[in-house]
C-alpha positions, 0 to 999 in steps of 0.5 A: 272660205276653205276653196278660196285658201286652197286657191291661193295656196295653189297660186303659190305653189303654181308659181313657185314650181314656174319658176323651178322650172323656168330656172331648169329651162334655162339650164336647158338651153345653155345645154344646147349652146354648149354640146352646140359649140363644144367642138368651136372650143376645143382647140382654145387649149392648144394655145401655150405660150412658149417664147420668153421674150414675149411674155408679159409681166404678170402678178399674181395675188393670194388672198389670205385670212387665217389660212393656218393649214394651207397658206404655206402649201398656197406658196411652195406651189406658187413658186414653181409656175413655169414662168421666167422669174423677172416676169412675175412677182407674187403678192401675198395679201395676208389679213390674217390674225393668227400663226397664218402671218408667221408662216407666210412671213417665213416663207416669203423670206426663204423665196426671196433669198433664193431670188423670187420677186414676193412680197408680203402684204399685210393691212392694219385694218381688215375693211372690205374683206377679199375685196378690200386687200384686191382694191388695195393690192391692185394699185401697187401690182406691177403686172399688166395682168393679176392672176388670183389664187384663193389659199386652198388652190394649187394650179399646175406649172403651165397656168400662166403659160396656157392662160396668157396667150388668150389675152392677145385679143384686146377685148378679153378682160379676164381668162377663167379656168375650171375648178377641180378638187383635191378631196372629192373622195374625202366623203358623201358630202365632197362627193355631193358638192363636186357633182353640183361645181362639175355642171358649173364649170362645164355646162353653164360656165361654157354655155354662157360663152358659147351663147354670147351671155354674160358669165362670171368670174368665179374669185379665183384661178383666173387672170385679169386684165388690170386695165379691164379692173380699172376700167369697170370700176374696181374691185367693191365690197358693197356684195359677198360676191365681188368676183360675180359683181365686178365680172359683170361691170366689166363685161358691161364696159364692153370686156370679155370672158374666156372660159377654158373648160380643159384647164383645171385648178385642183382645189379643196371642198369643204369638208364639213357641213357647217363649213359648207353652209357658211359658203352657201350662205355667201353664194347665194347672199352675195348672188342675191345682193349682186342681183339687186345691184346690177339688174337695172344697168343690165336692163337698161344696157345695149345687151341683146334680149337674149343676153338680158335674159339670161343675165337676170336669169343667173343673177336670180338663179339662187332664188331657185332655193325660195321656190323649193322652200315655199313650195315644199312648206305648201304641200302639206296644207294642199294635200290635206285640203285638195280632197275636199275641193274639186281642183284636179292635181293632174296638171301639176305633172307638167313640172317633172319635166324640170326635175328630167331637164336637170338630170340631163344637164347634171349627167352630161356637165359631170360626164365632160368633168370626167372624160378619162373614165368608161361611161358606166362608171360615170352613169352607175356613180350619177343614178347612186349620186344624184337623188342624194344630191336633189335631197341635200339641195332641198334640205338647203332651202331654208339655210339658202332662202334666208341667204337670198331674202337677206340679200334682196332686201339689202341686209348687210353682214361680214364676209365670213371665209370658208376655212380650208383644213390641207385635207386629201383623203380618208387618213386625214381628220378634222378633229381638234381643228383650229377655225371649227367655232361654229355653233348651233343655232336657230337655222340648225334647229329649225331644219330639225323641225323641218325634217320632223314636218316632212315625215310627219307629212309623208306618213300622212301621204300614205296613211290617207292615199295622199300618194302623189306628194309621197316623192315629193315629202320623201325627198324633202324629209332625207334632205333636211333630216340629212343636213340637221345629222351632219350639222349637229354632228360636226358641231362635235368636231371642234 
């Protein structure tokens, strides 16, 4: 009875480090394709549009709920585009409901006497969130393209400048540019998400690219092609996700993506943890709802098996999260009960391989995001960085895999906007902030109970030699120790 348990918890955990690995495989090979063609983009970014009277018409949209701190930030940056006034108009699409929609009335009255083209949009009814004010916004824009900025972005000058000339190919629906970030120096935890985005917006944005697969838009500091939203559909609410869902309709009608990996919109990372739960929680949820919607069109789709591949891949790619769940919550009954089998672990080590594949693909992604500096700074601050970054990430396991069974099994559940505080640098606070109402919950506590799990388990590692899951429960331990302290702790901040 005791091998037949040991069997099948070992089938588990086989299969969820398989699919750890696969998903590390894959990261892998867009690597390759991406350090393979890198050279073919690079004077992508030359393009800049210089000549006014060839300029298209352009609107450009802010989506806004409850954005007190930065909505009007959003705007005096929007304004000052490098780009004739008679060619673009501004929408401010403001389902906000609260001192948000006085700041932004105000200020769109003040540009609109200085002679801009803005408007402020307003709905009586939030239905559909994001989505719904773009469905609803996108039918009274005048331009022949939208560009998309969310409350906290604040492009440079020359956006619209280095972006529009990519769309003179017909077949280009959407031109996606990099997210950079304002606070990344704010804190551990800023420090921690940048490292995870820089691989995002190099390695696997312009790999997919380079490979000819599917990508994604990412709901913000890109531009559309309208006739690209129309044709794929238009914008939907039925997944947190809009932007990955319609990105890949779109790409399905036969739309492409451009990815310009050296044009960057500077933004702001959450600064707190529960904040950045709360926009995990959408990720991986949305991602795991897009997933569920769209992988049996991309299937049944003209795409090549490559693309397919890797197009299921992405869409399935949160669920990475469930796999180090299980697996970490199987390892502590394995490792008590494989002494009194005759089951050999050793074989298990072929799975390291993953953890090194990731640590190449997150070294060189954060490398290319920070060129401008020497080469041992980036390596002494990445060997210091990313072991923490591997134990928070497991530490969001079990927030994560809430998110994607939730997801999968089509659980429904409101948009819940991740709120942005304007802050920089060490000198700005988040005490006493509007939008910090979170509370504790039973995740919060259950995470606690995790960290307890783990220590417990590692203490038994190395009381009774069971010294080959010591990493393993240490990390696991640091990561759900970490994000129970910071949850708790900024619980405090409101």
């Amino acid at each position: 009875m005791l091998d037949w348990i040991c069997f099948i918890l070992l089938c588990i955990y086989f299969s969820a480090f398989t699919y750890i690995t696969l998903y590390c495989l894959l990261q892998l090979n867009l690597l390759y394709h991406y350090s393979k063609n890198l050279r073919h983009f690079k004077k992508e970014h030359e393009q800049v549009a210089h000549h006014d009277e060839d300029l298209p018409f352009v609107t450009v949209q802010l989506p806004l709920f409850n954005e007190l701190y930065v909505a009007e930030r959003l705007i005096d940056n929007i304004v000052q585009m490098d780009y004739p006034k008679d060619k673009y108009e501004i929408h401010v699409l403001d389902d906000s409901t609260d001192e948000t929609v006085q700041i932004c009335k105000k200020k769109v009255e003040e540009y609109l006497a200085l002679g801009y083209n803005i408007r402020h949009i307003t709905r009586t009814e939030r239905s559909g969130f994001k989505a719904g004010a773009l469905k609803e916004a996108t039918r009274e824009a005048k331009g022949e393209f939208i560009a998309i900025f969310d409350a906290d972005f604040l492009p440079r000058k020359d956006f619209l400048r280095r972006t529009i000339p990519h769309f003179n190919n017909p077949e280009v629906g959407v031109v996606q540019t990099r997210w950079e970030h304002i606070n990344q120096n704010y804190s551990l935890l800023t420090r921690l998400q940048a490292i995870q985005l820089n691989v995002h917006f190099t390695i696997e944005q312009l790999g997919r690219r380079a490979a000819g697969c599917l990508l994604q838009f990412n709901g913000t500091a890109g531009v559309w092609r309208k006739k690209a939203i129309e044709d794929a559909g238009g914008w939907e609410s039925d997944t947190l996700t809009e932007d990955l869902d319609l990105s890949y309709r779109a790409q399905l009608q036969g739309y492409k993506i451009v990815f310009l990996e050296r044009i960057g919109a500077p933004a702001e990372l959450p600064s707190e943890m529960n904040g950045l739960k709360s926009q995990q929680f959408r990720w991986q949820k949305g991602g795991a709802e897009s997933a569920r919607k769209l992988i049996p069109t991309i299937l049944k789709s003209d795409l090549s098996p490559l693309q397919k591949f890797h197009g299921v891949g992405h869409l399935l790619s949160s669920s990475v999260f469930l796999s180090i769940f299980l697996s970490g919550m199987i390892s502590v009954p394995l490792m008590i009960m494989l002494p009194r089998t005759e089951l050999n672990m050793t074989y298990f080590t072929i799975f390291q391989i993953g953890f090194l594949i990731i640590g190449l693909v997150f070294f060189v992604g954060n490398r290319r995001a920070e060129l401008e500096k020497p080469l041992w700074k980036i390596l002494f601050k990445f060997i210091i960085l990313f072991p923490v970054f591997l134990a928070l990430s497991m530490g969001l396991s079990l927030h994560n895999s809430i998110a994607v069974i939730q997801g999968l099994r089509g659980k429904k559940s409101p948009f819940i906007r991740t709120p942005k505080f304007n802050i920089k640098d060490f000198a700005d606070s988040l005490k006493r902030k509007k939008y910090l109402g979170f509370k504790l919950n039973w995740i919060i506590i259950a995470e606690g109970l995790m960290a307890l799990y783990f220590i417990a388990a590692l203490y038994m590692g190395l009381f009774y030699g069971y010294k080959g899951f010591v990493p393993f429960h240490a990390m696991l331990a640091i990561g759900f120790g970490s994000i129970f302290y910071f949850s708790v702790r900024d619980l405090s901040l409101k």
